[in-house]
MARZA-843523 format. One line per field, with one value per residue (C-alpha): x, y, z. Coordinates in Angstrom, 2 decimals, padded with zeros to 5 digits. Each point is the difference from the previous one (the first is absolute). Layout:
<recs>
X = (X | ...) $
Y = (Y | ...) $
Z = (Z | ...) $
</recs>
This chain:
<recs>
X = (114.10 | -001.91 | -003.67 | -001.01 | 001.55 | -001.69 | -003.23 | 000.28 | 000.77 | -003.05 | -002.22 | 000.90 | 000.82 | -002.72 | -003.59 | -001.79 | -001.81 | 002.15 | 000.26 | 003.70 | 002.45 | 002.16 | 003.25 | 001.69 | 001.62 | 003.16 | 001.20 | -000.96 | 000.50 | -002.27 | -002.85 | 002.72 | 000.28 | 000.96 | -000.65 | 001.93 | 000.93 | 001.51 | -002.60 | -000.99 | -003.32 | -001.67 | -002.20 | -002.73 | -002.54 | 002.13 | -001.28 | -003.41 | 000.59 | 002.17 | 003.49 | -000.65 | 003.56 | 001.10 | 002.20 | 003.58 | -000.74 | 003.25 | -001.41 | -002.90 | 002.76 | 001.88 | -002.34 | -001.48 | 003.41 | 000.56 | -002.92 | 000.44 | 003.02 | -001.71 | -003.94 | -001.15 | -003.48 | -001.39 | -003.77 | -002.36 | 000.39 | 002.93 | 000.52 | 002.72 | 001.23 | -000.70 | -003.98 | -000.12 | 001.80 | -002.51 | -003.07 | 000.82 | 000.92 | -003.41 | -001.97 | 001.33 | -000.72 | -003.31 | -000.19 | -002.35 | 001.78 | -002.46 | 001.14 | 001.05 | 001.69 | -000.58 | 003.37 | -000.27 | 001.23 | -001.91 | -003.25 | -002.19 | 000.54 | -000.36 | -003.07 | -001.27 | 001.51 | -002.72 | -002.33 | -000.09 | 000.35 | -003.17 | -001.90 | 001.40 | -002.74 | -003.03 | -001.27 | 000.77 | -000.49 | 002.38 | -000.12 | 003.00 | 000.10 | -000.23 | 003.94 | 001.20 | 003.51 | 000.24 | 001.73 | -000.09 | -000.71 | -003.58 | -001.03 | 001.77 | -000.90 | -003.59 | 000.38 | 001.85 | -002.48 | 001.04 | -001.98 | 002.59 | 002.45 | -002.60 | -002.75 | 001.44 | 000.61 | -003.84 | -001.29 | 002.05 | -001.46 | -003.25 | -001.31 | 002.42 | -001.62 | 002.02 | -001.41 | 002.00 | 003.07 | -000.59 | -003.64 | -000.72 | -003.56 | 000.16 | 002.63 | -002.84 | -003.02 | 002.21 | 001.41 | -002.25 | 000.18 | 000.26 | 003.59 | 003.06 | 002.62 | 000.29 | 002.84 | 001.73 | 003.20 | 001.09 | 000.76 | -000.83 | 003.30 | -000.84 | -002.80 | 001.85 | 001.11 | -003.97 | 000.79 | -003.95 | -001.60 | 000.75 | -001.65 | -000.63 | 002.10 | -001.72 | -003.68 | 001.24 | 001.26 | -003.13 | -002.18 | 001.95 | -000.25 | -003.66 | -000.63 | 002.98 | 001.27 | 003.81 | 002.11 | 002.87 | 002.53 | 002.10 | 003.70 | 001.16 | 000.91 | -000.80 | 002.00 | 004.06 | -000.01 | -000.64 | -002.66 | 001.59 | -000.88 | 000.34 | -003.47 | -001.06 | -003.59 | 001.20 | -000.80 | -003.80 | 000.07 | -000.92 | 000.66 | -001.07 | -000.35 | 002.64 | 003.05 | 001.00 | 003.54 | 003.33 | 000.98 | 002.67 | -000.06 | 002.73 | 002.52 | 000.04 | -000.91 | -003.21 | -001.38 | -003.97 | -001.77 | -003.55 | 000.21 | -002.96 | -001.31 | -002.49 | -002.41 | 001.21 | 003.11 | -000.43 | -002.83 | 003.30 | 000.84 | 002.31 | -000.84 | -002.18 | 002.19 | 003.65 | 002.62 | 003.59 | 001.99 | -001.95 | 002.39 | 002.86 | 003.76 | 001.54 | -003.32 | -000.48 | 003.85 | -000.89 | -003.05 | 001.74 | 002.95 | -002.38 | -001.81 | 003.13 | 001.15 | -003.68 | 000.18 | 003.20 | 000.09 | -003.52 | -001.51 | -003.38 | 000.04 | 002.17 | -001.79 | -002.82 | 002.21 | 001.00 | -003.80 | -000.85 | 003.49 | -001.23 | -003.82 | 001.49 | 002.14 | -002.73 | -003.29 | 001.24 | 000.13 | -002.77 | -000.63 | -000.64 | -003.31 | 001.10 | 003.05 | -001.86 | 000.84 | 001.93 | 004.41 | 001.14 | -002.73 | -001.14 | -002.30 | 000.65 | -003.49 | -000.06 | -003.04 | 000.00 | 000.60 | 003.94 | 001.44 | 000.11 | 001.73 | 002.58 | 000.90 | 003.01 | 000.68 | 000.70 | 002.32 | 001.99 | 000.86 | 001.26 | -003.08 | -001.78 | -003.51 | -003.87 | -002.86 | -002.76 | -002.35 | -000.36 | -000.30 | 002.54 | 003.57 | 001.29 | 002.92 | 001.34 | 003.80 | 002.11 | 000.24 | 003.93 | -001.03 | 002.56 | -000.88 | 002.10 | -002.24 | -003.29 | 001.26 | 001.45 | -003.40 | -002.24 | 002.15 | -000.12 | -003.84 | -000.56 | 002.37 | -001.91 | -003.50 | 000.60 | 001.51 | -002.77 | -002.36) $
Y = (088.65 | 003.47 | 000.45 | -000.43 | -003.54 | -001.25 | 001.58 | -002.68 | -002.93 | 000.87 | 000.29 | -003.47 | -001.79 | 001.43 | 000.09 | 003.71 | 000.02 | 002.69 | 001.92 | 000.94 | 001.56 | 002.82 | -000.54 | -003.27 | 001.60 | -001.30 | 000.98 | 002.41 | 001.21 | 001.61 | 002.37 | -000.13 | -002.55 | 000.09 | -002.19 | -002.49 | 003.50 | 001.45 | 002.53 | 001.06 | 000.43 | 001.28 | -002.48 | 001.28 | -002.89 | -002.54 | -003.58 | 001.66 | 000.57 | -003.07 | 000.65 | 002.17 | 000.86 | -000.04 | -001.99 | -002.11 | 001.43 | -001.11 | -001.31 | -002.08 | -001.34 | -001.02 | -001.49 | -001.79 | -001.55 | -001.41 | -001.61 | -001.35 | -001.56 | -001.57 | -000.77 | 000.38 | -002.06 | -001.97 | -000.56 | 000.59 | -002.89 | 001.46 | 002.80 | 003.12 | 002.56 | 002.41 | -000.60 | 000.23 | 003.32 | 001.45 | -001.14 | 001.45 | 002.95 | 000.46 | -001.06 | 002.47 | 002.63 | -000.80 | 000.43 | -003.20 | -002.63 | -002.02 | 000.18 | -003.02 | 000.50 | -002.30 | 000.25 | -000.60 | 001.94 | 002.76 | 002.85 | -002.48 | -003.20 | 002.10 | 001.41 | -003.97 | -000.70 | 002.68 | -001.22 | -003.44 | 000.95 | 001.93 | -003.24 | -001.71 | 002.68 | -002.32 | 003.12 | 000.19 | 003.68 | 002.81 | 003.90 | 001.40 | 003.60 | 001.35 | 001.05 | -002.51 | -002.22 | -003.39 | -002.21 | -001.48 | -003.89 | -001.41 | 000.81 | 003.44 | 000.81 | -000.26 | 002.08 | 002.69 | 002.98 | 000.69 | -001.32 | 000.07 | -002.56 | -002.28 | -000.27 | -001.95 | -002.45 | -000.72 | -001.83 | 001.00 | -001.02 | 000.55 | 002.42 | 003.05 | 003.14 | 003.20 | 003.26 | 003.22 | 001.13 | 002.23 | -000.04 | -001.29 | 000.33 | -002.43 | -002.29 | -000.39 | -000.71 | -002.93 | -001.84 | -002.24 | -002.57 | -002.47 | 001.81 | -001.93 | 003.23 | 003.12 | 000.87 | 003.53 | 001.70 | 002.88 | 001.59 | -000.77 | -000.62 | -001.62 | 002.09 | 003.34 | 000.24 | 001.41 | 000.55 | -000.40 | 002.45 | 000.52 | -002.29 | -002.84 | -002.17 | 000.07 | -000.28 | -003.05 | -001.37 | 001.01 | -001.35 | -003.77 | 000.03 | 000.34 | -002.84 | -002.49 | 000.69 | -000.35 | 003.18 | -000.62 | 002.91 | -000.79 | 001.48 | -001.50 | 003.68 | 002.50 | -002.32 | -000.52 | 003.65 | 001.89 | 001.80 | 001.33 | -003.23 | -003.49 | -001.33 | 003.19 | 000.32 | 000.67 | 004.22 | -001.63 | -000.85 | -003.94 | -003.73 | -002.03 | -003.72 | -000.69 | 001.56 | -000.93 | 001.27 | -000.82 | 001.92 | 002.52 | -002.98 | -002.28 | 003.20 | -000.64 | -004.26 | -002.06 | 000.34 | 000.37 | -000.59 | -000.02 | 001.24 | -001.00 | 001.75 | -000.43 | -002.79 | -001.00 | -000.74 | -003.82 | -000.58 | -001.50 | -003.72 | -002.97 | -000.81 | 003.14 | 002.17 | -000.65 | 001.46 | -001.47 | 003.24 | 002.20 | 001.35 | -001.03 | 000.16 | 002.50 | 002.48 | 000.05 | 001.15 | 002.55 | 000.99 | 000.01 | 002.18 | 002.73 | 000.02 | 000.28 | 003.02 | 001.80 | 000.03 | 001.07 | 002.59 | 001.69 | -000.50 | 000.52 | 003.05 | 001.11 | -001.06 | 002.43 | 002.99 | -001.33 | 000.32 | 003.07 | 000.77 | -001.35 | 001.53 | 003.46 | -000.70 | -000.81 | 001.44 | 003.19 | -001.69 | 002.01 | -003.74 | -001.44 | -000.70 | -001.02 | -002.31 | -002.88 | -003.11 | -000.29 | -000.38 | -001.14 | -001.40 | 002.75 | 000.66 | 003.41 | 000.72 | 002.13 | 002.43 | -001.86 | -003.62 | 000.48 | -002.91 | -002.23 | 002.17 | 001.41 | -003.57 | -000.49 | 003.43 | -000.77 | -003.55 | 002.83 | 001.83 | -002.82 | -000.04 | -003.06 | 000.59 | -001.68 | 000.91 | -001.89 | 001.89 | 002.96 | 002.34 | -000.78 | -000.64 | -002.48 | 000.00 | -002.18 | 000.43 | -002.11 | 001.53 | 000.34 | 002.89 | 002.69 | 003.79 | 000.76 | -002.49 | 001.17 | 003.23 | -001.03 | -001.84 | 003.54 | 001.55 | -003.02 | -000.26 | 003.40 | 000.23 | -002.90 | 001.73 | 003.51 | -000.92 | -002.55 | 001.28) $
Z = (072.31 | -000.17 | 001.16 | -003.63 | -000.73 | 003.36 | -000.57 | -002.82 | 002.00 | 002.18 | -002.43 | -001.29 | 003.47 | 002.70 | -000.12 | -000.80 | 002.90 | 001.08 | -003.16 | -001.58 | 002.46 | -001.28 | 001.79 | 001.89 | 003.38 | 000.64 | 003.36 | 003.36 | 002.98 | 002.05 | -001.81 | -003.34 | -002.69 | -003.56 | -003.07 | -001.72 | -002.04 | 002.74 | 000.37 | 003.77 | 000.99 | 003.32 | 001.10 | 001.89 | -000.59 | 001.68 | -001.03 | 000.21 | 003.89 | 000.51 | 000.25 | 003.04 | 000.63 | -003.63 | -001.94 | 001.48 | 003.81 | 001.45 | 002.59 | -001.36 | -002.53 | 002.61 | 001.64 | -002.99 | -000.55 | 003.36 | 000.02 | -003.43 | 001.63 | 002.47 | -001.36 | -002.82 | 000.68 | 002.80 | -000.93 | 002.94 | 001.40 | 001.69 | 001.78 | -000.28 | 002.11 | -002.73 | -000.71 | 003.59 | 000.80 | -002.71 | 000.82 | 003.77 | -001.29 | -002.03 | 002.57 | 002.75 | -003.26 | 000.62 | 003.82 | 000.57 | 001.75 | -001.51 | -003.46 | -001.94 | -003.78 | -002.78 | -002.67 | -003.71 | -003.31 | -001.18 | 000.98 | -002.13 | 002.05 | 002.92 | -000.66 | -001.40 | 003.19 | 001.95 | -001.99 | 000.78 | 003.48 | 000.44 | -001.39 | 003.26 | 001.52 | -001.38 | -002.69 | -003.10 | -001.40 | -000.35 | -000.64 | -001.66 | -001.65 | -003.85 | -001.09 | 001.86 | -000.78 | 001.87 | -002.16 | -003.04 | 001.03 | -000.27 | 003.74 | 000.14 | -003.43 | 001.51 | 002.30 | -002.24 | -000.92 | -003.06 | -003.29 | -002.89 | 002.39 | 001.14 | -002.98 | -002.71 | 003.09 | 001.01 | 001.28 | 003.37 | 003.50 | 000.94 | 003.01 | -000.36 | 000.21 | -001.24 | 001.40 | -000.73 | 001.59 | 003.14 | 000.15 | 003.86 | -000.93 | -002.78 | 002.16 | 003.06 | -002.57 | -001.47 | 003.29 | 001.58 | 002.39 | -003.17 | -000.96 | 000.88 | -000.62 | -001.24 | -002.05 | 000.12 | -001.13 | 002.10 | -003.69 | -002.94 | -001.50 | -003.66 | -000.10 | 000.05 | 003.34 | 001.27 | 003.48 | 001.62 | 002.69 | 003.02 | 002.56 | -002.78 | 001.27 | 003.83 | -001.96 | -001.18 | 003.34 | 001.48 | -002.74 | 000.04 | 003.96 | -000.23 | -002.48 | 001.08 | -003.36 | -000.12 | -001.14 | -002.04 | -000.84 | -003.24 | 001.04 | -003.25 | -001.07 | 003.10 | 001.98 | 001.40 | 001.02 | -003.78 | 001.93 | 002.78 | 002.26 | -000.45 | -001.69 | -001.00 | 002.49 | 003.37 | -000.89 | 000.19 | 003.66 | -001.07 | 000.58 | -003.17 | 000.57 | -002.77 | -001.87 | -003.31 | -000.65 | -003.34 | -002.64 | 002.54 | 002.65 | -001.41 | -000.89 | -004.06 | 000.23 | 000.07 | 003.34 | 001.35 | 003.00 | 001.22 | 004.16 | 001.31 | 003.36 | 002.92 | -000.21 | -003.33 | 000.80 | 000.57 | -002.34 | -002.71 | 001.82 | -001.60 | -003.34 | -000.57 | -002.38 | -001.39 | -002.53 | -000.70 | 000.04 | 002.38 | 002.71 | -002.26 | 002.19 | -002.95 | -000.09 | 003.76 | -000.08 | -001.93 | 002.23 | 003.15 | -001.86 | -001.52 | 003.54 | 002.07 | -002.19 | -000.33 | 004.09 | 000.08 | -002.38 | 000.93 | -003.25 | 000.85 | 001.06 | -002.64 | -002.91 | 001.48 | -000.36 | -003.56 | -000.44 | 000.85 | -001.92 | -003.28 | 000.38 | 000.35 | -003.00 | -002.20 | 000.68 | -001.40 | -003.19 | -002.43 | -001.26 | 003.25 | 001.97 | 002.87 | 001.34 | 002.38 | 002.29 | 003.29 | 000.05 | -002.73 | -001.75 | -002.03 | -003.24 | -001.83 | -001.18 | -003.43 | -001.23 | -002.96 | -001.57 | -000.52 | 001.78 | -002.45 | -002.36 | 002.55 | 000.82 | -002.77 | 000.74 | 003.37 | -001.13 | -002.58 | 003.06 | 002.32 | 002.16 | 000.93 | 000.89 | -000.66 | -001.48 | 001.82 | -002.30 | -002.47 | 002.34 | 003.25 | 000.03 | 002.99 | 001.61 | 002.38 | 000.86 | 002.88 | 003.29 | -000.23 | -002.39 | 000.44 | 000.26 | -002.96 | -001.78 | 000.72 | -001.03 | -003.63 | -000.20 | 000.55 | -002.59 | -002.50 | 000.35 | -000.07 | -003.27 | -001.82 | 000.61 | -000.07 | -004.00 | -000.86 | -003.22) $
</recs>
């Protein structure tokens, strides 16, 4: 088969809600992977921040396959060493030994999951923020800030207030006593990675503790450690009340989970919320794999140096703005609408990459990123748009 034939198949086989991919991947390891052509590609978007240590880890394969060999599925009326182990680990991440975590598949069921939580409070409003990506579901698509995803969808739920991204002011003149949560993401990933000001963050704490509101931080993207810690808004100085957390949690498979904190972490009881594959034996492998190896390795602290690596690299670009976001989540911000246009340009030259809008390119590569890597990426990137026009 060649991309061309399959491109074909697609077309005739798949819904278009995802448009028409230009090449079928085949095979990787690590931040590498090539088509069913046999062409190699650096991929620095990485599942869009999910395969946080890159493709075929050794170690998350193996540990995939032994528990394949052992369970494949329990349901949760059962209970595994493996969902365990994680949801431990996650909740000494968090440092409250109060902390309780609720498993299930994906950033959008645990952000319906947060929702439907706060309504256990008794109020029934919520604040979320303008640019904002929380899912694509019903409930998450609510609370998504962002008009073209969630208007040919209306009527969505009722009482969600968007106010604009980093504006404290506007946050404490929309949370009252009447709002259940406030929804935030440490970045604004979908949005074009818009990192907010400094101090944000610690408004918003400050604003939910004076009106009982609850503050949920969506980790779906910040979180697992792609921002130098493991949620992405411990730099703030803050507890939130709950944590939603996927995409780099399960190591490349299906896995979510909604930590909730504090006083909310009993407010879920028997019967309250459910999923059948939430904390799944095979994904929790996975988890407890990636985490093992992000601890060992030092990976947090790393992926800061690759940071300040790849912002040196390419802020001296004439074509570039500025290069913004926190580890490796980071949005290359251009002087002028070219990201759309350099996007084949940047598939031609074996780089995988994201443009979240016309104006920023994303990039979200695994942790196990070597040096030599993020070095051939610099020159690649730089290559594609010193050429373009």
């Amino acid at each position: 088969m060649t991309n061309i034939e399959n491109q074909g198949r697609w077309a005739n086989s798949v819904q278009a809600n995802y448009g028409q991919p230009q090449i079928s991947l085949d095979h990787g390891i690590g931040a590498e992977v090539w088509d069913i052509e046999g062409k190699r590609y650096l991929d620095f978007l990485g599942g869009i921040a999910t395969n946080i240590l890159g493709h075929a880890h050794p170690e998350i394969v193996a540990a995939i396959s032994q528990q394949a060999g052992k369970l494949s599925h329990v349901s949760n009326f059962y209970m595994h060493e493996g969902v365990i182990t994680l949801a431990e680990k996650l909740k000494s991440f968090t440092g409250d030994t109060e902390a309780r975590v609720f498993f299930c598949n994906s950033g959008a069921e645990a952000n319906e999951a947060a929702l439907k939580l706060s309504r256990l409070t008794g109020r029934k409003k919520i604040v979320a923020t303008a640019g904002a990506f929380h899912g694509r579901t019903m409930g998450a698509l609510s609370l998504t800030g962002q008009p073209s995803k969630r208007d040919p969808f209306k009527p969505l739920l009722k009482g969600i207030t968007h106010v604009p991204f980093g504006d404290s002011k506007a946050m404490r003149k929309a949370v009252t006593p009447k709002t259940a949560m406030v929804i935030v993401e440490p970045i604004l990933g979908e949005h074009g990675v818009v990192v907010p000001p400094v101090g944000y963050l610690k408004a918003i704490r400050e604003i939910c503790d004076a009106t009982g509101a609850l503050m949920i931080v969506d980790a779906v993207q910040t979180g697992m450690g792609r921002t130098g810690t493991w949620f992405g808004y411990e730099y703030a100085g803050i507890m939130p009340d709950v944590i939603t957390l996927a995409k780099g949690l399960g190591g490349g498979l299906p896995l979510g989970a909604m930590i909730a904190l504090g006083r909310t972490a009993h407010l879920f009881t028997p019967g309250s919320h459910g999923t059948t594959f939430g904390g799944n034996p095979i994904a929790c492998a996975a988890a407890n794999a990636a985490i093992a190896v992000i601890e060992r390795e030092g990976y947090l602290q790393r992926n800061i140096e690759f940071e300040l690596e790849i912002k040196a690299g390419l802020s001296s670009l004439p074509q570039v703005q500025e290069v913004r976001g926190q580890g490796l989540l980071l949005g290359v911000v251009f002087k002028a609408e070219i990201a759309t246009a350099l996007y084949p340009k940047f598939l031609s030259a074996g780089l995988l990459v994201n443009a979240p809008n016309n104006s920023v390119i994303r990039i979200a590569p695994p942790l196990s990123v070597t040096p030599e890597q993020i070095a051939e990426f610099i020159a690649l990137f730089s290559e594609v748009v010193t050429n373009h026009g």
